[in-house]
KOLMAR-74272 format. One line per 4 residues: number of its first residue (from 1); for each residue x, y, z of C-alpha. Coordinates in pm, whole numbers, padded with zeros to 5 digits. Last residue first. Example, Ala and Ser with C-alpha at 12.3 -4.5 7.8 and 13.67 -1.06 7.14 Angstrom:
BEGIN
2 = 01367 -00106 00714; 01230 -00450 00780
***
This chain:
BEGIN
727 = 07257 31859 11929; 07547 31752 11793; 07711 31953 12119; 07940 32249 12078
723 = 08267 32249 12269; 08398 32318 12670; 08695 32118 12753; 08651 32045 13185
719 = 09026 31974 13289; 09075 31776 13603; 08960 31931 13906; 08675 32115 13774
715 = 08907 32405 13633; 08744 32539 13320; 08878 32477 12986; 08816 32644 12634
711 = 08802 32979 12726; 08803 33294 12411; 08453 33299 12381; 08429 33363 12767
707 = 08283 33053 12998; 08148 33270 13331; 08285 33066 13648; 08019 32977 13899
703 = 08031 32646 13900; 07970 32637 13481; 07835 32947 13342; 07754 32948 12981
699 = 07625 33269 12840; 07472 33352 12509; 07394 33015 12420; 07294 32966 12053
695 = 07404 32579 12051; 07349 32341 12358; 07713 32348 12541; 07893 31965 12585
691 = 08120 31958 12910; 08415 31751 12862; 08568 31609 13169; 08941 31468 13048
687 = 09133 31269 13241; 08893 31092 13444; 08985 30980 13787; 08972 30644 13930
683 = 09036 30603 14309; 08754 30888 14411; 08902 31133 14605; 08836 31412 14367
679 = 08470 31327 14415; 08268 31472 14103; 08075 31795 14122; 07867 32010 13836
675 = 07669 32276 13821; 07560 32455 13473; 07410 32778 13436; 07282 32805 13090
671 = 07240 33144 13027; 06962 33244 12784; 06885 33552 12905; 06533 33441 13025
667 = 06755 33130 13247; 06879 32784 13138; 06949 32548 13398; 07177 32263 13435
663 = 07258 32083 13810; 07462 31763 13766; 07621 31552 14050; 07876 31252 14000
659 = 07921 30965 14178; 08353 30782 14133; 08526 30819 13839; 08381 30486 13739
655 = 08029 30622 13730; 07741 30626 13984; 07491 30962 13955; 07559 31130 14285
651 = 07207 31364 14231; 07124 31446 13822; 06927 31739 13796; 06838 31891 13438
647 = 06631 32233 13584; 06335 32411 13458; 06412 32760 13471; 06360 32817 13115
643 = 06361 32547 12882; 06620 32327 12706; 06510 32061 12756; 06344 32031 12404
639 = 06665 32136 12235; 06734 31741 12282; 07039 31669 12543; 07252 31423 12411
635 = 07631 31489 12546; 07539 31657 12873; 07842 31594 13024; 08094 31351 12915
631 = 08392 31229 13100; 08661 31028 12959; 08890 30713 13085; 08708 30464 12824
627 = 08353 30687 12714; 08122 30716 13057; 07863 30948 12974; 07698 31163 13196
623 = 07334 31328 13058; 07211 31133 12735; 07393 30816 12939; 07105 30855 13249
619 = 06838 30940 13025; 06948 30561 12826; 07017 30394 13144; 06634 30447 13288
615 = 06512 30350 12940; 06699 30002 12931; 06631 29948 13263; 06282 29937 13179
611 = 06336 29755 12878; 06522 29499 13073; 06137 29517 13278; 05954 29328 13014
607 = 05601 29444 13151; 05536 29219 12989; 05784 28900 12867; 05843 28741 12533
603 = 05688 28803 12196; 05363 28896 12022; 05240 28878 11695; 04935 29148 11692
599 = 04921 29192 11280; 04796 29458 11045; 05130 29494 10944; 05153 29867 10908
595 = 05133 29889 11335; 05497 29704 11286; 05450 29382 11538; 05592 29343 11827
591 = 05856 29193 12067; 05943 29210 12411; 05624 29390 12549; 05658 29706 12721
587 = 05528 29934 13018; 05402 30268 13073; 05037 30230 13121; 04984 30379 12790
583 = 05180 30086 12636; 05514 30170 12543; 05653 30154 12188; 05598 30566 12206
579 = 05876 30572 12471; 06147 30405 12260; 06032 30631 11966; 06142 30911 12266
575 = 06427 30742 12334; 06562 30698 11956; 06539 31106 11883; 06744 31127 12215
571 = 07034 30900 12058; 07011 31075 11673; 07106 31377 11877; 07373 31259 12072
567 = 07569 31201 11789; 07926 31143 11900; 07977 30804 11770; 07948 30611 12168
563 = 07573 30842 12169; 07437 30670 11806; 07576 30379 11946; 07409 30381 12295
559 = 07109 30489 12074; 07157 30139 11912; 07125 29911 12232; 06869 30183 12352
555 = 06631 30120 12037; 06689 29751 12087; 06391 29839 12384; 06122 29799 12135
551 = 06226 29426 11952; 06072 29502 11595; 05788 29307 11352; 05808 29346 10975
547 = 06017 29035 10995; 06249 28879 11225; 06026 28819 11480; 06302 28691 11772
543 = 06485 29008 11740; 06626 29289 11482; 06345 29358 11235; 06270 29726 11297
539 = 06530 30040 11407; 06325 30299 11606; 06124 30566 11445; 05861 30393 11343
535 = 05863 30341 10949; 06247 30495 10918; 06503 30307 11143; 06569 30060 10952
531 = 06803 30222 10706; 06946 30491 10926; 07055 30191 11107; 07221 30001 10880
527 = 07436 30329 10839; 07493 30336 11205; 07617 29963 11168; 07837 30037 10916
523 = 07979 30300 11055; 08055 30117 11412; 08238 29813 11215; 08369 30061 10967
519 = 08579 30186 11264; 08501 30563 11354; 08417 30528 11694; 08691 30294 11803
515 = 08583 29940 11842; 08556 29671 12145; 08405 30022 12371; 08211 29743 12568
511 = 07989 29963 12679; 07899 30042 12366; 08053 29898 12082; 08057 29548 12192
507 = 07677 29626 12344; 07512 29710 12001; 07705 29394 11836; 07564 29200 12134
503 = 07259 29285 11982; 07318 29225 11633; 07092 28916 11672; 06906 29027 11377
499 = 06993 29318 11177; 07099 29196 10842; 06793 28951 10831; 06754 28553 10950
495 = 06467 28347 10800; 06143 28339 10983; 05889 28532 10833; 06075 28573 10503
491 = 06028 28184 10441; 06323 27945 10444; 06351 27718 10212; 06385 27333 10310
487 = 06707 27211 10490; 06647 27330 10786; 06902 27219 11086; 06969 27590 11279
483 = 06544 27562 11358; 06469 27942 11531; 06594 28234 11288; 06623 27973 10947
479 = 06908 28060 10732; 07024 27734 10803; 07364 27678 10945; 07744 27757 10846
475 = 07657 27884 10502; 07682 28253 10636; 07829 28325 10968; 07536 28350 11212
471 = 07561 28743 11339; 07559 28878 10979; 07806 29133 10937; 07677 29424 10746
467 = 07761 29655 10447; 07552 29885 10274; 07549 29848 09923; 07186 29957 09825
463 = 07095 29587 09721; 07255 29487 10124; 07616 29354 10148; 07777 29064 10284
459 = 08073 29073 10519; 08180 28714 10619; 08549 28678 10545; 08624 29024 10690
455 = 08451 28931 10972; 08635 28626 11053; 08947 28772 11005; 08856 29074 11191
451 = 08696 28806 11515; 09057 28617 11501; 09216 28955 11550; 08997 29050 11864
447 = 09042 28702 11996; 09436 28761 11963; 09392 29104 12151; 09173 28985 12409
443 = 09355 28743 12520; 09662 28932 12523; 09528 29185 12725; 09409 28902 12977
439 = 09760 28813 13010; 09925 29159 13029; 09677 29280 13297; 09720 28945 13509
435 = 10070 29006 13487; 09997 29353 13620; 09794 29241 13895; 09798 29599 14051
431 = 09448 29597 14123; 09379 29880 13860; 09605 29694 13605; 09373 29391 13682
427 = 09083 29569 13672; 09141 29692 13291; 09246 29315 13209; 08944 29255 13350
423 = 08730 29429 13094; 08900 29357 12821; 08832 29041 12869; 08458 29056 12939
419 = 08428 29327 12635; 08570 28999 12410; 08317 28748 12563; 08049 28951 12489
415 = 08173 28987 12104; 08336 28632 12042; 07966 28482 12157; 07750 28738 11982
411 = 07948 28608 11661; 07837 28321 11536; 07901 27919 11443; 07540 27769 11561
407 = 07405 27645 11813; 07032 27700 11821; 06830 27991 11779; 06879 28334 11666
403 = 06668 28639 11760; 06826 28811 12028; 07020 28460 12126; 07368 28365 11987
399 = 07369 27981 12108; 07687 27828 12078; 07930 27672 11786; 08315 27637 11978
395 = 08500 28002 11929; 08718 28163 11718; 09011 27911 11565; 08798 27766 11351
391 = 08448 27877 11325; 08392 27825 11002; 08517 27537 10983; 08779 27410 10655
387 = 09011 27428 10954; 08878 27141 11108; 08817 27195 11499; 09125 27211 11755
383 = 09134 27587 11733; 08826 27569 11849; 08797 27362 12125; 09126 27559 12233
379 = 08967 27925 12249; 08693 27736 12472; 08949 27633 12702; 09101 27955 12692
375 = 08761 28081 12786; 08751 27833 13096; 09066 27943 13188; 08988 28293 13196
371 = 08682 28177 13439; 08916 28030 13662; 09119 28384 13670; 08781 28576 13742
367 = 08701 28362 14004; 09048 28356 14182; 09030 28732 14155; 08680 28714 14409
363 = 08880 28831 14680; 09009 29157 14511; 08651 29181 14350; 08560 29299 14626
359 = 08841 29502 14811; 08779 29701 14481; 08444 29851 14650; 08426 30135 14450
355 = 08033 30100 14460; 07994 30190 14030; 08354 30028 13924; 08334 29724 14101
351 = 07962 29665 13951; 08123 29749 13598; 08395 29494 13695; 08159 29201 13827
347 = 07948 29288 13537; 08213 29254 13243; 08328 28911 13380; 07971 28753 13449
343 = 07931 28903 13073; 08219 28744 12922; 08100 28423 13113; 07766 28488 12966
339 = 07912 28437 12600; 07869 28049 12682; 07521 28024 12646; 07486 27655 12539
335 = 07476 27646 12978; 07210 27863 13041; 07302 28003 13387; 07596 28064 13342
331 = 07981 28128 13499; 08197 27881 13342; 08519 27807 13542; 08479 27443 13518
327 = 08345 27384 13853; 08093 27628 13805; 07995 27981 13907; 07595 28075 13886
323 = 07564 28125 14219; 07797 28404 14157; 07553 28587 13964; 07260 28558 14270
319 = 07562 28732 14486; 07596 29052 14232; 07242 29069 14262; 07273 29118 14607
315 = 07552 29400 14584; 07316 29540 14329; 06981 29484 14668; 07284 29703 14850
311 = 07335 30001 14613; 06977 30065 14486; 07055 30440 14437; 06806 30468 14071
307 = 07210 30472 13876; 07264 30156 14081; 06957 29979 13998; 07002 30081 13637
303 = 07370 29926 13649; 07187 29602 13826; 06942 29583 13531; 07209 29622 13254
299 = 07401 29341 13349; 07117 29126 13496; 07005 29105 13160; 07260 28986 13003
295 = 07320 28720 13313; 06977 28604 13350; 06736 28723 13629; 06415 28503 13662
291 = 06055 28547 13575; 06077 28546 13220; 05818 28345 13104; 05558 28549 13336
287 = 05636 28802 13591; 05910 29005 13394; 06344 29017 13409; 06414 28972 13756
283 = 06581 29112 13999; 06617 28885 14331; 06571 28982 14687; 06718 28770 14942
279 = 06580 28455 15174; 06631 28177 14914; 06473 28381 14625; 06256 28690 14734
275 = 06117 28882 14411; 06120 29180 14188; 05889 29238 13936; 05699 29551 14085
271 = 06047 29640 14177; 06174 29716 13816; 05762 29793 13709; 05829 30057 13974
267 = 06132 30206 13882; 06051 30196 13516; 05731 30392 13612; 05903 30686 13809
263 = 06155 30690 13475; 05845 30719 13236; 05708 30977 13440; 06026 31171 13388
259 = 06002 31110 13028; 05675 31271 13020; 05738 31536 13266; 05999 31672 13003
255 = 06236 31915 13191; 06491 31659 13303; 06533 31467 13623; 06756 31193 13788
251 = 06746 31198 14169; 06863 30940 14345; 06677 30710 14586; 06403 30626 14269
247 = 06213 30337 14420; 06061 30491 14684; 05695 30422 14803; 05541 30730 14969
243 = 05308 30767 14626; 05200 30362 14597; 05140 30306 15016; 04929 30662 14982
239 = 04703 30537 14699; 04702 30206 14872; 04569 30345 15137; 04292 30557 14965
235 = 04217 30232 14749; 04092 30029 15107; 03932 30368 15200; 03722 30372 14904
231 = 03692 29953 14996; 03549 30015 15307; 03296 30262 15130; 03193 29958 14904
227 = 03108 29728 15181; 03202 29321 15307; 03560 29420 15306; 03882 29148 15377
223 = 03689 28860 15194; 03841 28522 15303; 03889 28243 15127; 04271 28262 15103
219 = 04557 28159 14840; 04501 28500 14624; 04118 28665 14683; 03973 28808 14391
215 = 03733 29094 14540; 03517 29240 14266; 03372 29587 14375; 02998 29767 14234
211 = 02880 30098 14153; 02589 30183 13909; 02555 30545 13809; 02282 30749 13751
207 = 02169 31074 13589; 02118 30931 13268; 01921 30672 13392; 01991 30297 13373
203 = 01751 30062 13363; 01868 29736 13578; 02015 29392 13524; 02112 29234 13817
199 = 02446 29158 13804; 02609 28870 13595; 02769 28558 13600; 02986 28302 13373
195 = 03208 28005 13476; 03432 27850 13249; 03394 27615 12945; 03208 27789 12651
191 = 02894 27972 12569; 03132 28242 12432; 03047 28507 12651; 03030 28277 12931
187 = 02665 28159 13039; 02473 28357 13341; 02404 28235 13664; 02275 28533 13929
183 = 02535 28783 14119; 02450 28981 14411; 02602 29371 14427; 02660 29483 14740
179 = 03039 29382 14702; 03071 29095 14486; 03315 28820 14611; 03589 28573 14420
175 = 03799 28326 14605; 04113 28121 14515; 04309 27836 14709; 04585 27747 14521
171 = 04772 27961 14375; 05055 27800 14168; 05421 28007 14285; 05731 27943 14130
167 = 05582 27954 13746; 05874 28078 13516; 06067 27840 13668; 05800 27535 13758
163 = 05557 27463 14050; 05403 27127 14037; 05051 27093 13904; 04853 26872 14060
159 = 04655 26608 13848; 04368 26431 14022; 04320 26730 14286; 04202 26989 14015
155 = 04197 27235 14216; 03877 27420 14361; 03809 27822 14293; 03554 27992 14453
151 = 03240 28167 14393; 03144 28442 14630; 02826 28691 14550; 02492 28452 14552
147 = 02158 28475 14359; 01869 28203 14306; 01752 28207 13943; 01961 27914 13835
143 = 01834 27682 14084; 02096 27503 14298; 02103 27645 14588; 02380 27977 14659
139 = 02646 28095 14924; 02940 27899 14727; 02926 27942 14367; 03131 27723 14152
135 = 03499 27740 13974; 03686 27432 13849; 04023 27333 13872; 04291 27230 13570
131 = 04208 27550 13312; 03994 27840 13413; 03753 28071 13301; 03540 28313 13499
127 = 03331 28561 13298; 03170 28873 13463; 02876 29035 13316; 02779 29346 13480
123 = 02401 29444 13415; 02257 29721 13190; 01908 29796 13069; 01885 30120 12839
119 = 01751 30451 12945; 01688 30677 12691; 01901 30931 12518; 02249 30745 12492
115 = 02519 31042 12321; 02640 31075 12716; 02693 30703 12741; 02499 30591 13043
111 = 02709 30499 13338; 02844 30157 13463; 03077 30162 13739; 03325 29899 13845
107 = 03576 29886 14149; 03807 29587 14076; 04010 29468 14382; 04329 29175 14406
103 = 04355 29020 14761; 04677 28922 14965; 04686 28773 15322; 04963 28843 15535
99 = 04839 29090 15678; 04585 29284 15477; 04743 29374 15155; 04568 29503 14860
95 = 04662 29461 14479; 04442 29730 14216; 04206 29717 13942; 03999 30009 13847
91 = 03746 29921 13575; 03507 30173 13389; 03193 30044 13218; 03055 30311 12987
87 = 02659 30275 12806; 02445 30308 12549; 02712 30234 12258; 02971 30111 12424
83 = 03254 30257 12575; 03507 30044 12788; 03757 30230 13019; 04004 30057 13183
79 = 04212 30240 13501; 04477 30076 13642; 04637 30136 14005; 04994 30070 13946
75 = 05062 30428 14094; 05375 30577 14035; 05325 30668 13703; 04969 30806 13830
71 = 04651 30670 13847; 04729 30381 13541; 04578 30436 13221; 04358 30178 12951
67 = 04140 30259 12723; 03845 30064 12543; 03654 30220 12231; 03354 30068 12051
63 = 03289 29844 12324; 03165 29498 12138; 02800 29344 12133; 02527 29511 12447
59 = 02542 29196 12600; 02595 29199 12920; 02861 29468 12985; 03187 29346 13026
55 = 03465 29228 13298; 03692 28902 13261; 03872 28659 13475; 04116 28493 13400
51 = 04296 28157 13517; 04503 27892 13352; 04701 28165 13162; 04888 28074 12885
47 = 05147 28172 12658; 05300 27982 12413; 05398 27582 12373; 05355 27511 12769
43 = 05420 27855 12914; 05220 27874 13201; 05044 28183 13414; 04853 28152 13665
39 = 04615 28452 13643; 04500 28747 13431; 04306 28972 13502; 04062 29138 13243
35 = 04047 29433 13216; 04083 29518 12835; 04427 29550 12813; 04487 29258 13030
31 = 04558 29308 13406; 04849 29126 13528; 04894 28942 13909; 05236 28876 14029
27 = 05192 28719 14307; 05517 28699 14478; 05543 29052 14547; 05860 29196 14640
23 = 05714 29528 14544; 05382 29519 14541; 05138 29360 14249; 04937 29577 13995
19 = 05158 29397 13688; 05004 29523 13347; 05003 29304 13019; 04939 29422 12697
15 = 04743 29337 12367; 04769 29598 12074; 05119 29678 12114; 05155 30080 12191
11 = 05324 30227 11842; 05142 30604 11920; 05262 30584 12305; 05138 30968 12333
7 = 05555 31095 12447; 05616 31396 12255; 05917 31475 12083; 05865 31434 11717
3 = 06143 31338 11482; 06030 31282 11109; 06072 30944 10994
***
């Protein structure tokens, strides 16, 4: 696939989910692609939301177009346009605040289509559906012509529903007002359960607009505006709230406003999703099935907090993890999940790393050493199995995840659990624990081995003959992605391929740094790649829809690759496919279909906000890359930066050599004039800072000193090697 870098969300999923809620917010309310919002939500078998409401023109059959924008990428304020034939209904949904009570807002507008000649009747047609409770009009009689503009929710009393994980907070108490616009009885669309109602139907002219505002009211009863211009002001407020807001602390900015929109909206949607747990902010992962942080997630999403200068609520999310600590050493939340004790391992010492508060994780040691024991325990189990096992001598059968169900004998476990030991035996030296070191060294090493033997033993091959290590050793379970037990054939739709659950894979290599660059592990993979990678741009099949269907933010768990084997390249091309899986308002679903599939299967989470992490680490790592006890600057930059006085800024950027700043410009004479600082006084210190130049530079002036042909190395308090980049 051709690489095109421009951001127009070409692979958006067909059905999306956008949060307008604040920061903090505990209602997280969504507005569907077409406008509808979307309330209560409950996982029972799939998705389901026992409340939404929904906005169309009476009648009038199906828009021919509907978009959907938000304001501004800092503005969760969402714009859906639906064109019919005679006519254009626009929505613009956003949350208010007015003490403590919480309201959602729709301001509508219908106006005639331009290519509409005569006027044509129009009327708003709002549908109400619900599931357990029951909405009715309030200010009304009982005839159907009489007209009324609140309805309001009532509970179903005989069966309450009890708050649940992914469900923490059931509203209530639920109102819905027109503004200046009275509402009259009117079937659902669909003539079905649910409460329909529509505007007064008028002829539209071509020089006139209608104007209304829907006021959904969250656990109250009480309108906060009784007029439309109260509610211009009402959006003017939250228009300022929105842009003063500050979710970004540090700068991080290249010369594509695209992608720098994209990083304004990860921020958000990172925040947007955010709640308060116990007293304390809590990350978490999305406002629907994943509304809680989980420990692989929670890795990348506090380093992404970090690199936006969210110090303290990372030092809280480093808390929520040790709540997570048990008796026996394990540190999980899911307990078949045992790989997230590597992780817990790998985050307190990445976390460490980033605030240089060593003191830290100095008097959580006794943590880290109970949770060694707990992996030797593991380590044990299995060497205590039958040999004939697959798993001998590796690890106990546990769940893999990223696209594999069950427990099963696999390899995402030996791989996260592997990076977690290496990790601390790296603190340890740093700490001075040297027999700590040596011991957790050890560990690693002998798991390391027992993972070659294993895959050696388990490589299979594709019909072109590139190899790949399936991440559920073969003939150890069914073939099956979700049921581990079938014994029946396994269709392509759900059987495991080369690529799934080879995200922990991804993450061994980079951060985990498990295998040098040029191991046939890391080739391999690339090569299996290049192979997927073609229909759109990103690699396909590697998650929970294992076939023609692909997991959007895996693109920056293999452009970390691409970036840990020196081709920075191939790692910006993947970003910018990354981007184009977004949905115009700048968010992403889990899992999609391939647009050639005709299909809208759906998985997981939206906005999904490890994605958004995902994207803000990926600009981050294309800039200052962190490779063992080397410095990289500017190792992926696309030739698309690289514009005239328009700057790459990267302000006290968190790394383990302490926060490092970034100013690169080019200039009309094609000079780059490059900037860089890094704290000298910083406990860890890199040993080799290498600086990678954009090819056909006439100049390159780094702090001030002019880089002759004939100078390799610049004095930036350790060595700074200058060389050509990939790119």
């Amino acid at each position: 696939m051709n690489h095109d870098p421009n951001i127009d969300f070409r692979f958006a999923p067909p059905s999306s989910w956008t949060c307008i809620g604040f920061a903090d917010d505990q209602h997280k309310s969504l507005v569907r692609e077409d406008g509808a919002l979307l309330y209560d939500y409950q996982r029972i078998v799939t998705h389901q939301f026992n409340r939404i409401l929904s906005f169309r023109l009476l009648g009038s059959g199906e828009p021919q177009t509907i978009t959907q924008v938000t304001e501004t990428a800092k503005r969760p304020i969402v714009i859906t346009t639906l064109t019919y034939s005679h006519a254009i209904l626009q929505l613009r949904a956003f949350a208010y605040q007015q003490n403590d009570q919480r309201s959602d807002i729709v301001q509508w507008s219908i106006s005639q289509n331009p290519n509409q000649i005569t006027p044509h009747q129009v009327a708003l047609h709002l549908n109400a559906l619900q599931n357990q409770g029951q909405w009715q009009a309030v200010d009304t009689s009982d005839h159907h012509l009489s007209s009324f503009s609140h309805i309001q929710f009532s509970p179903n009393t005989d069966h309450p529903t009890q708050p649940q994980k992914d469900r923490p907070v059931i509203i209530q108490h639920q109102s819905v007002f027109s503004i200046e616009q009275p509402l009259h009885h009117h079937p659902t669309r669909t003539f079905g359960p649910g409460f329909g109602c529509i505007t007064e139907p008028i002829a539209l002219s071509p020089d006139h607009t209608l104007h209304g505002s829907i006021i959904i009211t969250l656990d109250h009863h009480d309108a906060p505006f009784h007029k439309l211009a109260d509610i211009d002001h009402a959006l003017d407020s939250m228009r300022q709230h929105w842009d003063h807001a500050n979710f970004q602390t540090r700068t991080l900015q290249v010369p594509d406003p695209q992608i720098n929109d994209m990083l304004r909206a990860c921020a958000r949607n990172i925040f947007q999703a955010r709640e308060i747990k116990d007293g304390s902010p809590e990350f978490q992962v999305g406002p629907t099935c994943y509304r809680g942080l989980w420990m692989v997630d929670g890795h990348f999403m506090l380093e992404a907090a970090r690199y936006l200068g969210h110090d303290q609520e990372a030092d809280r999310g480093i808390d929520a993890m040790l709540k997570r600590v048990h008796d026996d050493g394990s540190i999980t939340d899911i307990p078949e999940h045992t790989k997230e004790t590597g992780i817990a391992l790998a985050t307190l010492v990445r976390q460490t790393e980033l605030s240089g508060n060593w003191d830290r994780l100095k008097k959580l040691w006794p943590t880290v050493i109970k949770a060694r024991h707990y992996i030797q325990s593991l380590r044990d189990q299995a060497r205590q199995l039958d040999p004939s096992a697959p798993e001998f001598s590796l690890l106990p059968r546990s769940f893999p995840d990223g696209g594999i169900n069950g427990l099963r004998a696999e390899y995402t476990t030996a791989l996260w659990i592997m990076i977690g030991l290496k990790e601390a035996a790296r603190a340890a030296a740093h700490l001075g624990n040297h027999q700590d070191a040596d011991t957790f060294q050890a560990d690693f090493q002998g798991l390391l081995e027992d993972f070659r033997r294993c895959a050696a033993r388990d490589m299979q091959h594709l019909d072109n003959g590139i190899p790949y290590l399936p991440q559920s050793m073969p003939n150890s379970s069914s073939e099956h992605h979700w049921n581990e037990n079938q014994t029946d054939r396994v269709s392509i739709n759900h059987r495991i391929g080369p690529l799934t659950g080879t995200w922990a894979l991804c993450q061994s290599i980079f951060p985990g740094e498990i295998f040098d660059q040029d191991d046939s592990i890391v080739q391999n993979l690339l090569r299996l790649f290049e192979h997927k990678d073609q229909e759109q741009g990103i690699p396909i099949e590697t998650g929970w829809l294992p076939y023609q269907a692909l997991w959007p933010y895996y693109a920056s768990f293999a452009a970390h690759v691409w970036l840990y084997a020196s081709q920075g390249e191939k790692a910006a091309q993947y970003l910018y496919a990354f981007a184009n899986h977004a949905a115009p308002t700048r968010i992403w679903r889990e899992e999609q279909s391939l647009a050639s599939s005709d299909l809208d299967l759906c998985w997981g989470d939206m906005p999904h906000n490890w994605a958004s992490a995902e994207f803000i680490r990926l600009v981050r790592n294309l800039l200052i890359f962190e490779r063992g006890n080397q410095l990289e600057l500017m190792p992926g930059i696309p030739s698309t930066w690289l514009i005239p006085n328009q700057p790459i800024i990267v302000e006290n950027s968190p790394t383990r050599f302490g926060p490092i700043s970034i100013t690169a410009k080019l200039d009309h004479a094609n000079t780059w004039h490059v900037q860089a600082e890094i704290d000298s006084n910083w406990p860890l210190q890199p040993d080799t800072i290498t600086l990678h130049i954009p090819s056909k530079m006439n100049r390159v002036i780094v702090n001030n000193q002019l880089a002759k042909p004939d100078l390799r190395t610049l004095a930036l308090n350790k060595s700074m090697t200058l060389q050509p980049s990939s790119s």
